[in-house]
Structures are given as C-alpha cells and as structure tokens.
C-alpha positions as CSV (number, residue, x, y, z in Angstrom):
1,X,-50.4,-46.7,26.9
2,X,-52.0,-50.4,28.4
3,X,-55.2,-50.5,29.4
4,X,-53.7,-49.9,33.6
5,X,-52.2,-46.7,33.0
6,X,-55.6,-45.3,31.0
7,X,-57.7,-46.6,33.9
8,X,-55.0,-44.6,36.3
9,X,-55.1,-41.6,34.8
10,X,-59.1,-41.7,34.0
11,X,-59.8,-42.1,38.2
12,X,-57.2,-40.2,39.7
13,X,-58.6,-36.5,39.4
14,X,-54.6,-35.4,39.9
15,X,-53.5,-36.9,36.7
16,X,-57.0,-36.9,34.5
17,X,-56.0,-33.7,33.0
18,X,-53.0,-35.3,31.7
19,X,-54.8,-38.1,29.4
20,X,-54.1,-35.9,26.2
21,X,-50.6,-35.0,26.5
22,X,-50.0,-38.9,27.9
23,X,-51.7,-40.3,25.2
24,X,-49.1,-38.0,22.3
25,X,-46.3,-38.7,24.8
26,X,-46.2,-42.2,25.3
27,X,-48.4,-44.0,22.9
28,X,-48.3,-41.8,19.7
29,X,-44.5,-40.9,19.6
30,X,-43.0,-44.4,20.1
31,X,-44.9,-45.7,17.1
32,X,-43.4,-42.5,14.7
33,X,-40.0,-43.0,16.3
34,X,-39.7,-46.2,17.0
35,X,-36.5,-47.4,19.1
36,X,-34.8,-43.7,18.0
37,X,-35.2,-41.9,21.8
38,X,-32.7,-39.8,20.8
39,X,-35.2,-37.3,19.1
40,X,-36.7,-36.8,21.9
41,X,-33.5,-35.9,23.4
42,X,-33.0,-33.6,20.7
43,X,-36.3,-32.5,21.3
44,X,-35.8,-31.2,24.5
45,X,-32.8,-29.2,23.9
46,X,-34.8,-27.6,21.3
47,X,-37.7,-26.6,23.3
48,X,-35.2,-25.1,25.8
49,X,-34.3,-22.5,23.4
50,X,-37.7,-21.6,22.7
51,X,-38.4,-21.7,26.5
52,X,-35.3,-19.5,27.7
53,X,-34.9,-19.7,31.6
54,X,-33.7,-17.1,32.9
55,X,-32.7,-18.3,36.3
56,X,-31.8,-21.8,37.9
57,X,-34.8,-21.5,40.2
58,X,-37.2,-21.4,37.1
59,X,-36.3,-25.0,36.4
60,X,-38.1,-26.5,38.2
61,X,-41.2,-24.6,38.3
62,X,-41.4,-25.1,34.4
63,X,-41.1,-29.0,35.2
64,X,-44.0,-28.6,37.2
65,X,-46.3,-26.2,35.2
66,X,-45.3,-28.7,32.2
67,X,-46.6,-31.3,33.9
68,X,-43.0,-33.5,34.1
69,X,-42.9,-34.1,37.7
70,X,-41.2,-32.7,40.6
71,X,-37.6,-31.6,40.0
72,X,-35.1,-31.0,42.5
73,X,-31.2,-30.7,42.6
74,X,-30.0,-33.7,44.6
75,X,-26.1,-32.6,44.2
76,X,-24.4,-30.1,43.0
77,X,-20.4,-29.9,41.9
78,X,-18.4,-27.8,39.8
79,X,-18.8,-29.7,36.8
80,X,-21.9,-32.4,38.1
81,X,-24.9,-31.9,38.9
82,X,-27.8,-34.2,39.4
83,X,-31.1,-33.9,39.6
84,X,-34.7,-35.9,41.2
85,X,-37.5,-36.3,38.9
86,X,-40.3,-37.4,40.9
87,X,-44.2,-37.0,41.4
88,X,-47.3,-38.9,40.4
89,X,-47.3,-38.9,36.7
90,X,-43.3,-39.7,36.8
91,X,-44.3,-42.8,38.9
92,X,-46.9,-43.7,36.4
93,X,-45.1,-43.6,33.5
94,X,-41.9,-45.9,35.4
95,X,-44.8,-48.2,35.1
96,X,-44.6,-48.5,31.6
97,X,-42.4,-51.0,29.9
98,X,-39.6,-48.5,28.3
99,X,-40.3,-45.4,29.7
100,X,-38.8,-42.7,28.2
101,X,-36.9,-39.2,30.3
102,X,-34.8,-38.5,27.0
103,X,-37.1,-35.0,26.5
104,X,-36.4,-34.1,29.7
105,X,-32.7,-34.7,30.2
106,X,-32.3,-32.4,27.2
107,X,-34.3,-29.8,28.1
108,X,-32.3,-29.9,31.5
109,X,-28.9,-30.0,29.6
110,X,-29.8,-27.4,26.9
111,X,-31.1,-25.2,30.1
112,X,-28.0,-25.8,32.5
113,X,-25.9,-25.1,29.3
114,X,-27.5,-21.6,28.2
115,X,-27.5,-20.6,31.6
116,X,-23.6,-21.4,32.3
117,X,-22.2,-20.3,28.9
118,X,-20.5,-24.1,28.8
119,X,-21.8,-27.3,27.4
120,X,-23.6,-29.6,29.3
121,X,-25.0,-33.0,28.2
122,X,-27.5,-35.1,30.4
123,X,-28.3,-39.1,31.3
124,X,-30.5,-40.4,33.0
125,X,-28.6,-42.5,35.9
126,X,-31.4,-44.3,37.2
127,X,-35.4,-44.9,37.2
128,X,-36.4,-45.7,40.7
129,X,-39.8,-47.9,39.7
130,X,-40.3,-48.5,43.8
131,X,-40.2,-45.1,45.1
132,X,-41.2,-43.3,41.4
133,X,-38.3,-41.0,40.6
134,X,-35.9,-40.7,37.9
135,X,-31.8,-39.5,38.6
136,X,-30.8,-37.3,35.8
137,X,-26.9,-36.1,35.7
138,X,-26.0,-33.2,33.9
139,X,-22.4,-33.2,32.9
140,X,-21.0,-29.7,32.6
141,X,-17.3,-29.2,30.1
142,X,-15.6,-26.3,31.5
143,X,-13.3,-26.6,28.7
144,X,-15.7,-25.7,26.0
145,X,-17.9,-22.9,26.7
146,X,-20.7,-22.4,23.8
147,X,-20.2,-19.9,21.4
148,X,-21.9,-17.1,21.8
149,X,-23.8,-16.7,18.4
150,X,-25.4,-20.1,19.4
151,X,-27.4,-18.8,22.3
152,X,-31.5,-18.5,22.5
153,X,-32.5,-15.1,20.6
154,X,-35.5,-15.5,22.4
155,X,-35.8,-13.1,25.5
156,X,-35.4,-15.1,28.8
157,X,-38.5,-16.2,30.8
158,X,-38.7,-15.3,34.5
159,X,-41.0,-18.2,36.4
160,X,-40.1,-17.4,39.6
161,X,-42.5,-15.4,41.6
162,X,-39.6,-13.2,43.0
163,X,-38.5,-12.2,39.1
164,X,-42.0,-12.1,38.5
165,X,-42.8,-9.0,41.2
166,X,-39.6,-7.4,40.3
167,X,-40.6,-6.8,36.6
C-alpha cells in the first residue's frame, strides 16, 4: 500500500473502516506470495464452500457486506456470464500498480459452480482504472457437471432479505 492509498482510506470516512483488511489484502499478502495470484484464486473458491450461497441474488449482497465492491450481472448466457465489480474501494485499489481480483473471480466461480451443479471457472476481462470497475467472466462447462460428493457440506446461507423473512 503507497503512501496515496493510506492517505485515501485514512480521510474518506466510507473506506476508513477498511484500513485493516486493506493493509492484509494488498500489502501483507503480495510479499508471502509473491508473483503466485493464483492462491488467491484458489483462495476464493475455498471460501465459497465455507460461505455456501444459497441463491444467485445472495452474490452480490455478500460482495457488498465483504466489503469487495458493488457486483452486478452485466450479461447473462447459457454458458457466459459476466459480471461488474465496481464501488469505492474497487476504484482504489485499480489505483495500485498490480491490483489483484483473483480472490474474487474464484469466489464467483466456485459460487456460480455449486449453485448450477456444472463447473465454472472465472477471469477477469478487464480493469476499468477510469470509471473504477473490474469485468469478471464466468465460464460455465455444460459438459461436466461436478460430482456430487464434491459439494459444500456446509448448510447454504440465505443473504437475501426475502429468504431471510421466509425462514
């Protein structure tokens, strides 16, 4: 983390609460992994199974109560779909020199995949630096649906405030 992005977060009341996780995220984990992003990809897939969605519509309220930005489904196909990333700490970290949406695409894929029963893998397309969002594609094989044994044990969470009253 430079000395802009502490200053940024210190002043702007939105994203002050965020200096701690910031701080692990973006200046403690790229000096224990070094060039390897990939964990974190890895990473993300595995917090998906201890954070079971139960619905599509929790996605992106668990982005937002995690503090990873807005998400929002740009496109949606049969076997594509691809997603926005924005918001103000999204846009502050595109101001870093490599920053890093790997723990996030995974999460996404990992979610997408337990959700559909088929496996999914995510990229991120683009990083928008101007306008402060990040395009992530999720990439959904038809032809090889998980097996069943390797779904989350963990019973599903309900976010959304409509699964929430029903319970």
């Amino acid at each position: 983390m430079d000395e802009n992005k502490y200053q940024e977060l210190v002043e702007n009341k939105e994203l002050a609460t965020l200096l701690g996780y910031e701080a692990l995220r973006d200046m403690l984990l790229p000096d224990l992994l070094g060039s390897n992003s990939n964990i974190l990809y890895w990473a993300g897939k595995r917090l998906a199974r201890k954070f079971n969605l139960a619905k599509d519509e929790d996605l992106p309220l668990f982005f937002t109560a995690s503090n990873w930005g807005k998400l929002e489904r740009v496109k949606a196909k049969r076997q594509q779909q691809l997603f926005k990333l924005s918001g103000p700490i999204v846009a502050l970290r595109l101001k870093q020199k490599t920053p890093e949406f790997q723990l996030e695409a995974g999460f996404l894929a990992e979610t997408i995949q337990n959700q559909v029963g088929f496996l999914t893998e995510a990229i991120i397309q683009s990083q928008d630096v101007r306008h402060g969002s990040v395009s992530i594609l999720a990439q959904l094989d038809l032809s090889d649906p998980i097996d069943p044994a390797m779904m989350p044990t963990v019973k599903p969470l309900q976010l959304n405030s409509k699964s929430n009253s029903e319970q």
